[in-house]
C-alpha positions in Angstrom: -25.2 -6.0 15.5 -23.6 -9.7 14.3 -25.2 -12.1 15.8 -23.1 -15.9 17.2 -22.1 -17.3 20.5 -22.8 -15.4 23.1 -19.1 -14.7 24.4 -18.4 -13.4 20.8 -21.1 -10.7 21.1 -20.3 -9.9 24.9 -16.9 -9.3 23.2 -17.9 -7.2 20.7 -19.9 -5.3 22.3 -17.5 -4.3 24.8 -14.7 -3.2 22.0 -18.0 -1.2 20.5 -18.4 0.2 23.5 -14.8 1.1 24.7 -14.2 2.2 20.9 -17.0 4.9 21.0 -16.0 6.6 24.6 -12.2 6.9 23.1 -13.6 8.3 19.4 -16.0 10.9 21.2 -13.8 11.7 24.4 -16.9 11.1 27.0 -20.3 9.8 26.5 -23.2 9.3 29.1 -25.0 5.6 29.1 -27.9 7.2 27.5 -25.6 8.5 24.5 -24.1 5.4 24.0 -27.0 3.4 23.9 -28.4 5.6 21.5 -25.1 5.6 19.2 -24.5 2.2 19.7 -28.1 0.6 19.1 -27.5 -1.4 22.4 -30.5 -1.7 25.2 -30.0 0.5 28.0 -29.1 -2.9 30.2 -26.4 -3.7 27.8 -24.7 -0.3 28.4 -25.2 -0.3 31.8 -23.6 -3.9 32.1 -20.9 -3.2 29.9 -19.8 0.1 31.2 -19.6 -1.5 35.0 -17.7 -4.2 33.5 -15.1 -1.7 31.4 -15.2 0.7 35.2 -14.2 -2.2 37.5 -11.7 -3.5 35.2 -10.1 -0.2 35.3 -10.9 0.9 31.2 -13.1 4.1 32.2 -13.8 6.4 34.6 -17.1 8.1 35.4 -16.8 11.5 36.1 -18.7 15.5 36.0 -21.9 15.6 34.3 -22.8 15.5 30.5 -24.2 18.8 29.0 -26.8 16.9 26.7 -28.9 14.2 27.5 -30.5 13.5 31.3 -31.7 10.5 32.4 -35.0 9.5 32.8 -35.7 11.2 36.2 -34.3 14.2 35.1 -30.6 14.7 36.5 -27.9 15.2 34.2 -26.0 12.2 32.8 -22.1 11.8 33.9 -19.8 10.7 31.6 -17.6 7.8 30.7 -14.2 8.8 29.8 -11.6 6.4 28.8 -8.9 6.2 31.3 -5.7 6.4 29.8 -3.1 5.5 32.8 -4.8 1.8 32.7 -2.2 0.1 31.1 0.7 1.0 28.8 2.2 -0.3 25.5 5.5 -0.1 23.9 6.4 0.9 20.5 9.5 0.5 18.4 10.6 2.1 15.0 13.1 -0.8 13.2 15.7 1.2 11.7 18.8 0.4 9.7 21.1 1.5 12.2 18.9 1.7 15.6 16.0 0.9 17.3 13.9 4.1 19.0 11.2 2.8 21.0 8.7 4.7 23.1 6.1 3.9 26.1 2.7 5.1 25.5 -0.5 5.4 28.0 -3.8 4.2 26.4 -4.3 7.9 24.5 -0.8 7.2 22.9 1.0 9.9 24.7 4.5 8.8 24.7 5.9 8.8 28.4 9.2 8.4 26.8 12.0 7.9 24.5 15.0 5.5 24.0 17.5 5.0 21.0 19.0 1.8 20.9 22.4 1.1 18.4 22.1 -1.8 16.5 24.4 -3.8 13.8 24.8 -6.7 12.1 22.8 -9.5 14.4 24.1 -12.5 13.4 21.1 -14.8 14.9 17.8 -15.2 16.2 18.6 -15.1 20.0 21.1 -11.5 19.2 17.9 -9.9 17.5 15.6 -11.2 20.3 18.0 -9.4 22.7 18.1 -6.6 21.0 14.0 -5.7 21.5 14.5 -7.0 25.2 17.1 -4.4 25.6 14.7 -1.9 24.0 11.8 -2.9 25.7 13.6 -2.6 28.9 15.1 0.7 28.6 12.1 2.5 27.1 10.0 1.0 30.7 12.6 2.6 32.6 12.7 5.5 30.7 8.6 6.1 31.5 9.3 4.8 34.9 6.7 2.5 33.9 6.5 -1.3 35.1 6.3 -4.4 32.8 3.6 -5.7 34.2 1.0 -2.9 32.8 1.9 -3.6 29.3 -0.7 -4.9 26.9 1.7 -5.5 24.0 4.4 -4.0 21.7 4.0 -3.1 18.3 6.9 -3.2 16.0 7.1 -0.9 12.8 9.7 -2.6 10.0 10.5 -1.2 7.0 10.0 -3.7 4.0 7.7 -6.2 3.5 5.3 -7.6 6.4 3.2 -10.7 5.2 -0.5 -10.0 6.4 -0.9 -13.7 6.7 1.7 -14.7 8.9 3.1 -11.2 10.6 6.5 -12.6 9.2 8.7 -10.1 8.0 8.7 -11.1 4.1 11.8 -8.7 3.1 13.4 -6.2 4.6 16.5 -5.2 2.2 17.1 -2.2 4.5 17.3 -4.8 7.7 19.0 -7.0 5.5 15.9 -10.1 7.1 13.9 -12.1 4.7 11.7 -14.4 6.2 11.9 -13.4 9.7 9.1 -14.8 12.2 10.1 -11.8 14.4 6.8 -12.4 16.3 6.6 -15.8 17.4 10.2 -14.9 17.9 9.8 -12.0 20.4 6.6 -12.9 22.2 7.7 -15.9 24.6 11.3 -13.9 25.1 9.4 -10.0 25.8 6.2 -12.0 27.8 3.8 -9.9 25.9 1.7 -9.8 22.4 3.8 -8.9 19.6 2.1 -7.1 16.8 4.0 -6.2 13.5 3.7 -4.1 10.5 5.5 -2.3 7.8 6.8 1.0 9.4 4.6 3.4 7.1 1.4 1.4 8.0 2.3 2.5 11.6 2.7 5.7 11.0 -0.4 5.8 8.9 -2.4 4.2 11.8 -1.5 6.8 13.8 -2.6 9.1 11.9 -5.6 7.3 11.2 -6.3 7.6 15.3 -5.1 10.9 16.5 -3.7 12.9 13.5 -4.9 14.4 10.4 -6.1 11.2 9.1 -9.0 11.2 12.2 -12.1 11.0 11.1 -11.4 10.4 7.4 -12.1 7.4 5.0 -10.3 7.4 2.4 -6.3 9.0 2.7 -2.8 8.3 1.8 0.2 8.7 4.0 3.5 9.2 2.1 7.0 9.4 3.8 10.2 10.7 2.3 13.1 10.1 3.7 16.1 7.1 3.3 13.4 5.6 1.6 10.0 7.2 -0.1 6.6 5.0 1.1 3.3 4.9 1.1 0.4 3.9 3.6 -3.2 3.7 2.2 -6.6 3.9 4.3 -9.8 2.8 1.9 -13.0 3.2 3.8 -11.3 3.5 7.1 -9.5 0.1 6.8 -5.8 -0.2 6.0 -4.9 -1.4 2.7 -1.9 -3.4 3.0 -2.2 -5.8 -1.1 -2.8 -9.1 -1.4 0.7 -10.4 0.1 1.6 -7.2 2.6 3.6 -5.2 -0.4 1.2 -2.6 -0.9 2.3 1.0 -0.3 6.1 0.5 -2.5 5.5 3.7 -3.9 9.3 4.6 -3.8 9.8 1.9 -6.9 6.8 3.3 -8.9 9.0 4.6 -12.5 9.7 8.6 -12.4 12.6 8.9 -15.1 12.9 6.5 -17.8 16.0 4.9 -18.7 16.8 6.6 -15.0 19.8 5.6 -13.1 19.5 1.6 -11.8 17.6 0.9 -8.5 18.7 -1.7 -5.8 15.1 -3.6 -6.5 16.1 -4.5 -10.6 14.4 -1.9 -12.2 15.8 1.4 -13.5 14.4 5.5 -12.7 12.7 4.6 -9.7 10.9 7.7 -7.6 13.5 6.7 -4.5 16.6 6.6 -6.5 15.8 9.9 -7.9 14.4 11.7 -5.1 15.1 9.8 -1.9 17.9 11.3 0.7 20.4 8.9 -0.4 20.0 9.9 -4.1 20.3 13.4 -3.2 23.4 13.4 -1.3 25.1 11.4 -3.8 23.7 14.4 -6.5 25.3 17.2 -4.8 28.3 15.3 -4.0 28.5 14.6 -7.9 27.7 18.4 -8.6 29.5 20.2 -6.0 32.4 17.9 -4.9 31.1 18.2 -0.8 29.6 15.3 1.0 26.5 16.9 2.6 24.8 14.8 5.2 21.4 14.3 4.5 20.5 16.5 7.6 22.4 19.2 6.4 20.9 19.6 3.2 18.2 22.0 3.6 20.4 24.5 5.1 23.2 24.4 2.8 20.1 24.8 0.1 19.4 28.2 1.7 23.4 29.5 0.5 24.1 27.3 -2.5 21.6 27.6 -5.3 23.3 24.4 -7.1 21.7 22.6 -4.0 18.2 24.0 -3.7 17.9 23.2 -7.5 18.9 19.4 -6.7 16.0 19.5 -3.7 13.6 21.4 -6.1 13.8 18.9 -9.1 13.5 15.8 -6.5 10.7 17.4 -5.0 9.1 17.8 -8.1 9.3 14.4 -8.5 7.8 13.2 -6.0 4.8 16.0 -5.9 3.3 14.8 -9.5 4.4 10.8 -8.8 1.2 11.7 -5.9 -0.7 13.2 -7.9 -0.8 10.7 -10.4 -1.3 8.3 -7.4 -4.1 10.3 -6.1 -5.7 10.5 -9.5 -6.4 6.8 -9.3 -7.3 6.4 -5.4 -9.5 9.9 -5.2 -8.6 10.5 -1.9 -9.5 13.2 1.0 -6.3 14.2 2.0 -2.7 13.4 1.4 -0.1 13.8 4.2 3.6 13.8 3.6 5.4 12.9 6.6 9.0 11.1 7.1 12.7 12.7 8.1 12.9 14.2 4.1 10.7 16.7 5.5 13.8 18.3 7.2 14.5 19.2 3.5 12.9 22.2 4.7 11.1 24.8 1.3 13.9 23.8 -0.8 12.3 20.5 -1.0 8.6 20.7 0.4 7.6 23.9 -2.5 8.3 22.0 -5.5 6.9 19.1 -3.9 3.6 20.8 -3.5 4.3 22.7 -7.1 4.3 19.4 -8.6 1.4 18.1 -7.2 -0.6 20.9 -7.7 0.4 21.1 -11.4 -0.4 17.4 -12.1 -3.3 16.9 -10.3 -6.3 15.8 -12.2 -9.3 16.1 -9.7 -9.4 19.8 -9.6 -7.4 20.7 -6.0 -10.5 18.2 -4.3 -7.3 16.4 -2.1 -5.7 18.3 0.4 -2.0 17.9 0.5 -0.8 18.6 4.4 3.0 18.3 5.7 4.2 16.6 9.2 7.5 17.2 10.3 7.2 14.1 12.6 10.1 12.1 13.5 11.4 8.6 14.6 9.9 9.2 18.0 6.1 9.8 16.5 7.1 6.7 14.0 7.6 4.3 17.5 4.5 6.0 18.7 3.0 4.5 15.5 4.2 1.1 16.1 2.4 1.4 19.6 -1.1 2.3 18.1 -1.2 -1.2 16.2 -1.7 -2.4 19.9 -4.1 0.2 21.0 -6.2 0.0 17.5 -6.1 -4.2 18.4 -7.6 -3.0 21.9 -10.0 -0.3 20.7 -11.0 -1.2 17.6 -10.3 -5.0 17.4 -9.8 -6.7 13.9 -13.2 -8.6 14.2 -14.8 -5.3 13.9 -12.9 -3.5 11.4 -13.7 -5.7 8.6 -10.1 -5.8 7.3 -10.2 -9.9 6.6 -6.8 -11.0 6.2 -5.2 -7.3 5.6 -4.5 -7.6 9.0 -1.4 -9.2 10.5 -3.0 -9.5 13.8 -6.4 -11.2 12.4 -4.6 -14.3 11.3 -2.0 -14.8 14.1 -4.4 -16.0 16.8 -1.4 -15.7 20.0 -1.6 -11.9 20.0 -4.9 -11.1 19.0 -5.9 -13.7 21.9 -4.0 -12.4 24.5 -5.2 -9.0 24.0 -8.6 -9.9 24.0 -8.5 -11.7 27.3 -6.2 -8.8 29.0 -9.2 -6.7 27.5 -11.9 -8.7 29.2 -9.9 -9.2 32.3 -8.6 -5.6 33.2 -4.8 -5.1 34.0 -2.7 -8.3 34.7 
């Protein structure tokens, strides 16, 4: 255990604490001392500091380890109705944003148009609105929020939590933190929308419990989120992960970033429409495509070859990073076998470490990307920066306001 000021450690301690009930479901006092390294008096003061605050509840017995008398142990579970958090997936188009209880359950779902806004105060209202809605949706009240996390797609500086670029969103240079946090009352917390999603799979899906994996999205655009012994890897200035502008076709057709045969304008949704338009004369919404695949072979061949693409662009990605498990996630998978086959063809065929990484598929949508964007709060509450040795790959570990604030809502219970 570090050692420092004695607040620091009471701080830590606690997040170790609270961190190893959520990872394990329940432990007794006796467990956690022993996982932990903490004295017994630790745990006990700890755990009746994290119960009256309202973190965990004590409940049944444990089936291992009894206490020194003799009786059975009862557990400490986390309980996950003591506070809430909001999550919200930046799209080009809309804003879906979901309320979550403290196991990231979503408790509900709201889509909110957006356009053009022309100035700090019309995107401000625009999360507000979000915000707002999504509480009512989960019949939930503002005052049991810990924060908001915010998923944008582009570049996120890890410095700052300013969103560097966001061609998509059409911002560049956007302090959408210090921006939203006195208007929405709450921490802010803000990454690129595939480290989201790759946090929450890092948490609760098939990234749990794994070191080293890659997330990679298809979609509008085709991304990448990296975890390298169990931290997030986000590059020296927040742009790691641009795996959609890594070369597929040489003297392929030009990209929107400068450079020409990129893996997105060969194999993303937008590329693909405008293929079968081009080959078939019919303007096939991106949804649509997998199902007009199943009658029109011209189609599936237009899926197959993208999918091929993008199957050996990870394995040559996964032949540098060695990873445990590859999961491909993002609204492409709605491609449907037309796509997703060749996809894992191509990987198969390229990869150079013998079949070691395991390629899965989620069909997850915007909702489980807002439900993303919510886990950057619950990771900050859980498994604070300070502990996760991430440095300054973390937007939250250099923007003091947000971490702050959840660390004292942490040590003080609900507000």
């Amino acid at each position: 255990m570090r050692t420092g000021h004695r607040d620091l450690i009471r701080d830590l301690n606690r997040s170790l604490v609270l961190n190893l009930v959520r990872e394990r479901a329940s432990l007794s006092r006796a467990d956690l001392a022993r996982i932990s390294g903490l004295s017994a008096s630790t745990v006990t003061a700890i755990t009746a500091s994290l119960l009256r605050d309202g973190f965990l509840t004590e409940e049944g017995h444990a089936q291992g380890t009894p206490t020194a008398i003799g009786r059975p142990a009862t557990q400490l579970r986390v309980d996950p109705t003591a506070g809430h958090v909001v999550g919200i997936k930046v799209a080009a188009d809309n804003l879906t944003a979901t309320v979550t209880d403290l196991a990231a359950t979503p408790l509900g779902f709201v889509t909110i148009a957006r356009g053009h806004e022309s100035g700090p105060d019309d995107v401000a209202s625009l999360f507000d609105t979000a915000v707002s809605a999504s509480l009512e949706a989960a019949s939930v009240p503002a005052s049991s929020l810990f924060g908001i996390g915010i998923g944008v797609p582009g570049i996120v500086d890890p410095a700052s939590g300013r969103v560097s670029n966001s061609p998509l969103l059409e911002w560049a240079h956007l302090d959408l933190a210090r921006l939203l946090e006195p208007r929405l009352g709450h921490p802010v917390l803000i990454d690129n929308d595939v480290n989201t999603l790759t946090v929450a799979e890092q948490l609760f899906g098939a990234g749990r419990g794994l070191a080293h994996f890659m997330v990679v999205t298809v979609g509008r655009g085709i991304g990448m989120g990296l975890v390298v012994n169990g931290a997030v890897y986000r590059g020296a200035r927040g742009g790691a992960g641009e795996f959609g502008h890594v070369q597929a076709v040489a003297d392929g057709p030009d990209c929107w970033c400068g450079r020409r045969g990129c893996l997105e304008v060969v194999a993303a949704e937008p590329a693909l429409v405008r293929e079968v338009l081009a080959l078939t004369g019919r303007l096939v919404p991106a949804a649509d495509l997998g199902g007009v695949a199943q009658r029109d072979g011209r189609v599936s061949q237009v899926l197959a070859n993208a999918g091929a693409f993008v199957g050996r662009a990870i394995a040559a990605a996964t032949s540098v990073l060695d990873p445990e498990r590859v999961v491909v996630s993002g609204e492409g998978v709605r491609l449907g076998s037309a796509y997703l086959e060749p996809l894992r063809a191509g990987f198969v065929e390229r990869s150079g470490n013998g079949g070691a990484t395991e390629l899965v598929v989620e069909p997850w949508g915007d909702d489980a990307w807002a439900r993303g964007a919510a886990t950057l709060v619950l990771r900050e509450l859980f498994h604070p920066a300070h502990l996760r040795d991430e440095g300054a790959g973390s937007p939250a570990t250099s923007r003091g306001g947000a971490t702050d604030q959840l660390a004292r809502t942490g040590r003080g219970g609900r507000r």
